[in-house]
Structures are given as structure tokens and as C-alpha cells.
N, C-alpha and C positions, 0 to 999 in steps of 0.2 A: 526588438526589445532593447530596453537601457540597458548599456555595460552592467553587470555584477563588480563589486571589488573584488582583484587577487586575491584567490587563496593562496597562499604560500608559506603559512608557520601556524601552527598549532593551535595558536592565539586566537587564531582568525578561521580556523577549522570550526574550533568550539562557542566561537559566536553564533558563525552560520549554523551548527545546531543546537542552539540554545533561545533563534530566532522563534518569533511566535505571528505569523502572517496568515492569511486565507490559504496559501499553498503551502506549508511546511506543515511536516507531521504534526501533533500534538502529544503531549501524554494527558494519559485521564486517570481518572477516578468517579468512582461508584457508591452508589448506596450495599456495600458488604450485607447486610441484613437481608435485603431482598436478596441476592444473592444465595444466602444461606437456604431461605425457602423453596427452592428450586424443585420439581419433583421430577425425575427423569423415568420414574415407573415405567412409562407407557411405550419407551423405546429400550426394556431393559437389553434386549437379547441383542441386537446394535451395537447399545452402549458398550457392553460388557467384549465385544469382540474387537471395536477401537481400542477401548483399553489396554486388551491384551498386544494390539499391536505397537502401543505406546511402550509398556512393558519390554517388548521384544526390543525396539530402538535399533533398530535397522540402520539408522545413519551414526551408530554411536561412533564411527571410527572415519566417519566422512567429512567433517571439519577440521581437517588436517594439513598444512600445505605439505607436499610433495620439495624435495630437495631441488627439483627443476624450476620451481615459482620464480622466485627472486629472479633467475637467470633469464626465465621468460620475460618476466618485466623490462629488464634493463633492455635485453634485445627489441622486444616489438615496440613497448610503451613505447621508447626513445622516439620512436618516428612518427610520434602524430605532431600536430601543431601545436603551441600554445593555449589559444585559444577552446582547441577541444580537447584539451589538459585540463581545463578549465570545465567544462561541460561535467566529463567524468567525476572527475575530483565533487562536485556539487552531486550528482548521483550516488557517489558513495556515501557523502553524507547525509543525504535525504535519505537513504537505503537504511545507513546505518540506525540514524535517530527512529527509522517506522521499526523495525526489526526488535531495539533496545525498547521502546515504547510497550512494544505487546512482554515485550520480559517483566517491566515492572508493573505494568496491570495486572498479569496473570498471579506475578509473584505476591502482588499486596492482598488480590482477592482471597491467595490462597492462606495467607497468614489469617487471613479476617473471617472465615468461614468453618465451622461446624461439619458441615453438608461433605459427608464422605464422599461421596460421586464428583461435586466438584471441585473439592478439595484435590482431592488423584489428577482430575486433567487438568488445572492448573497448576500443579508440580510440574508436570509434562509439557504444558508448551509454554511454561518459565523457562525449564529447562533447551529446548529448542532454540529460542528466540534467544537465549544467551549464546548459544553458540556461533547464532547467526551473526548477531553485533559485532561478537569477538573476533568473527571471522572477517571481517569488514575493515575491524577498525585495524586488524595485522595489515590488510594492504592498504590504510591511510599509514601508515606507521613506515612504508615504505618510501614515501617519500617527508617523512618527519614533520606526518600530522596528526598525529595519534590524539585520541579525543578521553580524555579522563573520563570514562561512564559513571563513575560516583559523583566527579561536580556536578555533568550535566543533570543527572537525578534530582540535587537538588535545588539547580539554577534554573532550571526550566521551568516555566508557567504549567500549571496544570488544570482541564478543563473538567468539573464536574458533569456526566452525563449519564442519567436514568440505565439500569440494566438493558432494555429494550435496546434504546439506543446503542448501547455496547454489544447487542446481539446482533443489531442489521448492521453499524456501521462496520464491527470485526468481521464478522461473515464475507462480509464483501470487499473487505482490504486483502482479507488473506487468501480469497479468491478471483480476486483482479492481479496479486503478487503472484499466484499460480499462473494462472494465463500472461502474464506479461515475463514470467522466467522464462514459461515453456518456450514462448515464439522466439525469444531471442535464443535460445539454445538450438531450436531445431535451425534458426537461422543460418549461428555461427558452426552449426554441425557441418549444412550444406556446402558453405563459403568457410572453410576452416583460414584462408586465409584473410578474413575478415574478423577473426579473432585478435584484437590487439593487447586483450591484456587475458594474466590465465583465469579470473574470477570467473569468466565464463566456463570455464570446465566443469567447475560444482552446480551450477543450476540446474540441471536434469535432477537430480535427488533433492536438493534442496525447494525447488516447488512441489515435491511430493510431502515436505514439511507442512508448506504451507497450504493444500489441498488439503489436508489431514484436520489440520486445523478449522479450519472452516468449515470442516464435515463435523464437527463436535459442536460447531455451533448452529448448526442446520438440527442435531437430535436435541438440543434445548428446544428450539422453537420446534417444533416437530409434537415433543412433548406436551410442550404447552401452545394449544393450537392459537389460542386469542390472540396470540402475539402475532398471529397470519391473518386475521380476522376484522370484520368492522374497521374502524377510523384506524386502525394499525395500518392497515392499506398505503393512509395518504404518509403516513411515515418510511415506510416501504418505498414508494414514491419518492420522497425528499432525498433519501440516502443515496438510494441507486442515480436519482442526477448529481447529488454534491460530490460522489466518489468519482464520477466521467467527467464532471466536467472540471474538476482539480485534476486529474490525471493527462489531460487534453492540455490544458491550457499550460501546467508545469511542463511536459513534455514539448510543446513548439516552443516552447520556452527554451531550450537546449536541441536545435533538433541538427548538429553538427556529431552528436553521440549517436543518435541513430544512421544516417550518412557513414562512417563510418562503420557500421556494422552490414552496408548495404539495405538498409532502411530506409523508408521515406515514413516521417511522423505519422502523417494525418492515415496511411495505409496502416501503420503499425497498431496505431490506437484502435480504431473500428476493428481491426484481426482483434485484439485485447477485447475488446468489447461484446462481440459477435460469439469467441468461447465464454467471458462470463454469463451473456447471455443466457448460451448452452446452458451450463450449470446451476445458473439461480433460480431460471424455471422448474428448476426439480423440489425447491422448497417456496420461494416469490411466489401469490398467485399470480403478479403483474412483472412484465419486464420492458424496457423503453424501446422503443421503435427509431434503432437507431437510422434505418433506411429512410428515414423520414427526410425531406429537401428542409423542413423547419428545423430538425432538431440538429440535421449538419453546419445551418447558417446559424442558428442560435449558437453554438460553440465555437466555430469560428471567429464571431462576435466578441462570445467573449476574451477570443484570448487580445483582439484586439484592443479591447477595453483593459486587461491587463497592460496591454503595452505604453498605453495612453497615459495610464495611472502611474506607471511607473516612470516616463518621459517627465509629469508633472511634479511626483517629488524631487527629481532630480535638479529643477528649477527651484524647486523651494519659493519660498516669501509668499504673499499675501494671493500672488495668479495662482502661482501651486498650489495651494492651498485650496480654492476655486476648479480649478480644472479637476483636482481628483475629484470633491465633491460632487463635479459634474459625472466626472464616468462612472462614478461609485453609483450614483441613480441610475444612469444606460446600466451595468453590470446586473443591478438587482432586479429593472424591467426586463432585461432579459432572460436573466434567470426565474422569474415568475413565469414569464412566456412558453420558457421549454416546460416550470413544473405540469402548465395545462395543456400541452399537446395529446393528444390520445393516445395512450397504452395499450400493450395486447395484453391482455387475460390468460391464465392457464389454470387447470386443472390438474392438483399436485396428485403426483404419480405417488403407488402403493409404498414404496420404498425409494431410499436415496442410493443410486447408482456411485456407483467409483469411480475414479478417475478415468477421463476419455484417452482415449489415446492417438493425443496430438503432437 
């Protein structure tokens, strides 16, 4: 992949999350209205027991660093390279800006909305998702990159996307965030000394955040069935590949951060994968095949068309300019390729299960 520029001051933190590309987070917004007509009737007895778990707020006192943080940093961080200085540092802040994103979605809906039921869980995972950011942005602030969450709110682009949309693509952000905390925590449990910095210590309760999360968005759709139904199918479809193969391709994009954690990318994602799979077949009636030899080489593809792309603007002038256009069409053909590879089918079970325990 092309060199990234240094991050190394502030300035340059909050560019990178302020960037608006095919692989950086987004923020969005919604049609609040729709929103508001929500009817969650048909899963009250569910709902009403998340809720109370929200209420209870079991992690109220887990966002906290420990007097030994700092000290941890200085000792382990110190011994990585540069280079995967570089890696993390870009991790925290992709972490950070997905994290702060679902704060200000949930927070804006929740100003904008009537609808008691979702009014309450969107207090609740404003309130989460702020924690998380903050939690984030304390250890960019350790090395004196700390990111003003108010400018980025207002300097960053934001992308209008239909409620639906905001159901399968959140659903499945904050249940791919699940599965990708969990394996790195059971990882760095195993190999504790492959823990190099202490962020990993909070990840076991903090995916159970974001498992939480995305079980509230499984009792909307749940609710309302059409949104699992007919031509919702093929959007179902659309999401579940643009979420893996942005995850795929961002991740060998850095895969010096996995290496050090005794990771290898391409194992790490498919394990990511393999659990969300788990999971989405409990509300998805479709999940992707990821054993598939097409949908492995289609991915691979594309991160190599990422790399190409990014080789071409680094050239700039009138070839650059040519060469992306070119891999930009190989990217899209192939990305239509995997949309039509054949999917399994499920048959959604009676009720939505809890967290596996992985």
C-alpha cells in the first residue's frame, strides 16, 4: 500500500478524522419523521427488558482509566516501531470517529423524535458511544493528538441515509465491532504478552456495548418485518458486502497492528466474519458465503485495487488521474461480482439469542 502521511500533532489527527473516503467512517443523518413512526409493539416484552438493562448501565464505571494506564503506555507502547506507531495511531482514530459517529446519530435522532420507545434507546446508546469516543480520544491525548469532538461534528461531511439503511448498515457495524473486539481480547488474553498497549484491557465489556446495541436494532426490524422481506433482501445483501469488504480491505491496509498482536489479517477477518455470520443469521434471512474461493479472491482483489488506486494518486497529473479511473471500474466490477455470488438462506429463529460466548 502507498505510505499514509505522519500523524504526529493534533492538526493532523483531526484531518485524518475529518477525511471523507470509501474506507473512513461516515456520519449520517436521517429522515427523524420516519423515525418517529416506529412501532416496536410486537417485540414489547424484549424491548422492555433491554431497556431495563440499559437503565441498569452495568458499564457505568468501566470507562475509566486505572492509575497504571499511562505507566503501561510509556513501558510497552515505547517498543514498537514507528511504522506500527503509525498503524495504531490510524486505528484509534478510525475507532474513534465510528464510535463518536453512532453518539451523534443516536443523539440527533433522539432530539428529533416524539416516539417514547425510541427516544429512551437513543439516550442510551448516545450516551455509550460517548463514552467510548472519550475513551479513545484520552489515549490519542497521550501522545498529544487529542481530536476536538465539537469541530469534528461540525467539519465533517455527513451522509443522508433512509432509516432502513440506518437499520442494516448500524446493526451490522456494531456487530462486526462486537466480533472484532471480542477476538482481539480473547487473543490478547491468551498471549497477554502481545498486549502492547492497555486499550485492550476494556474490550471484553465494551463489545458487550456494542452487542447490546445492535440487539436493539435487530427488535426494530424484528418488529417491523418488511424490513426483512421482499426487495429489502437485495439491500440486506448490499450492506452485509459493503461492511466486509471495507473491513477487509481497511484492515490489510494496516496489517503490522495485527502482527503484533500475533494476528495474521486475512485469519483475523474471516474469524470476524465467521462470528458475525453467527449472529446476523438470527435476524438476516441471507448471510454471505464467505467459504466461498470467488468471494475470498473477490476481496483480495479488491484490496489490491485499493492499493493501485492509491499508488495512482500519489503520482498525480493527467496518468493519475487515468490509472485511478481505471481501477475505480476493476473495483466496481468486482464489487458487482461478489454482490451476485450465491448466498445461504435462513429461517429466522423464534427469538433473538444473547451473546455467544466467544
Amino acid at each position: 500500500m502507498q505510505a499514509h502521511p505522519t500523524i504526529d500533532t493534533a492538526e493532523k489527527a483531526s484531518q485524518k478524522a475529518v477525511e471523507s473516503t470509501m474506507l473512513s467512517p461516515r456520519f449520517y443523518t436521517t429522515d427523524f419523521a420516519a423515525m418517529d413512526r416506529l412501532d416496536i409493539s410486537g417485540v414489547r416484552a424484549e424491548w422492555d427488558t433491554m431497556m431495563a438493562e440499559y437503565e441498569g448501565d452495568n458499564n457505568h464505571d468501566h470507562f475509566q482509566r486505572t492509575p497504571e494506564f499511562a505507566a503501561e503506555v510509556a513501558e510497552r507502547f515505547s517498543q514498537v516501531s514507528p511504522e506500527m506507531r503509525q498503524e495504531f495511531l490510524d486505528f484509534l482514530i478510525s475507532s474513534l470517529t465510528s464510535e463518536f459517529s453512532g453518539c451523534i446519530l443516536y443523539n440527533e435522532i433522539f432530539k428529533h423524535v416524539e416516539n417514547p420507545d425510541i427516544k429512551q434507546l437513543m439516550r442510551f446508546m448516545a450516551r455509550d458511544e460517548s463514552r467510548h469516543a472519550s475513551f479513545i480520544n484520552q489515549s490519542l491525548k497521550d501522545f498529544g493528538l487529542g481530536i476536538d469532538l465539537g469541530d469534528l461534528k461540525r467539519t465533517k461531511a455527513y451522509t443522508y441515509f433512509k432509516p432502513k439503511y440506518i437499520f442494516y448498515a448500524t446493526y451490522l457495524s456494531e456487530k462486526i465491532g462486537y466480533a472484532r473486539y471480542i477476538t482481539i481480547f480473547r487473543q490478547l488474553e491468551r498471549n497477554p504478552d502481545k498486549r502492547f498497549h492497555p486499550i485492550f484491557r476494556w474490550f471484553e465489556r465494551w463489545c458487550n456495548d456494542e452487542f447490546r446495541h445492535g440487539e436493539s436494532f435487530a427488535l426494530i426490524m424484528r418488529a417491523n418485518p418488511h424490513l426483512l422481506q421482499g426487495g429489502n433482501i437485495y439491500w440486506i445483501r448490499f450492506f452485509l458486502l459493503a461492511v466486509y469488504a471495507t473491513m477487509y480491505v481497511r484492515d490489510h491496509a494496516r496489517p503490522m497492528l495485527h502482527e503484533e498482536m500475533g494476528l495474521e489479517s486475512t485469519t483475523y477477518d474471516y474469524e470476524v466474519f465467521r462470528i458475525t455470520n453467527e449472529i446476523t443469521r438470527q435476524v438476516f434471512p441471507v448471510s454471505l458465503d464467505i467459504d466461498n474461493p470467488a468471494f475470498r479472491d473477490g476481496l483480495s482483489h479488491l484490496f489490491h485495487v485499493q492499493a493501485q488506486m492509491d499508488k495512482a494518486k500519489a503520482r498525480g497529473g493527467l496518468v493519475g488521474a487515468l490509472q485511478r479511473a481505471r481501477w475505480a471500474v476493476s473495483g466496481l466490477s468486482t464489487f458487482v461480482r461478489l454482490y451476485f455470488l450465491p448466498v445461504k438462506h435462513h429461517s429466522l429463529p423464534a427469538q433473538i439469542r444473547m451473546a455467544p460466548a466467544w
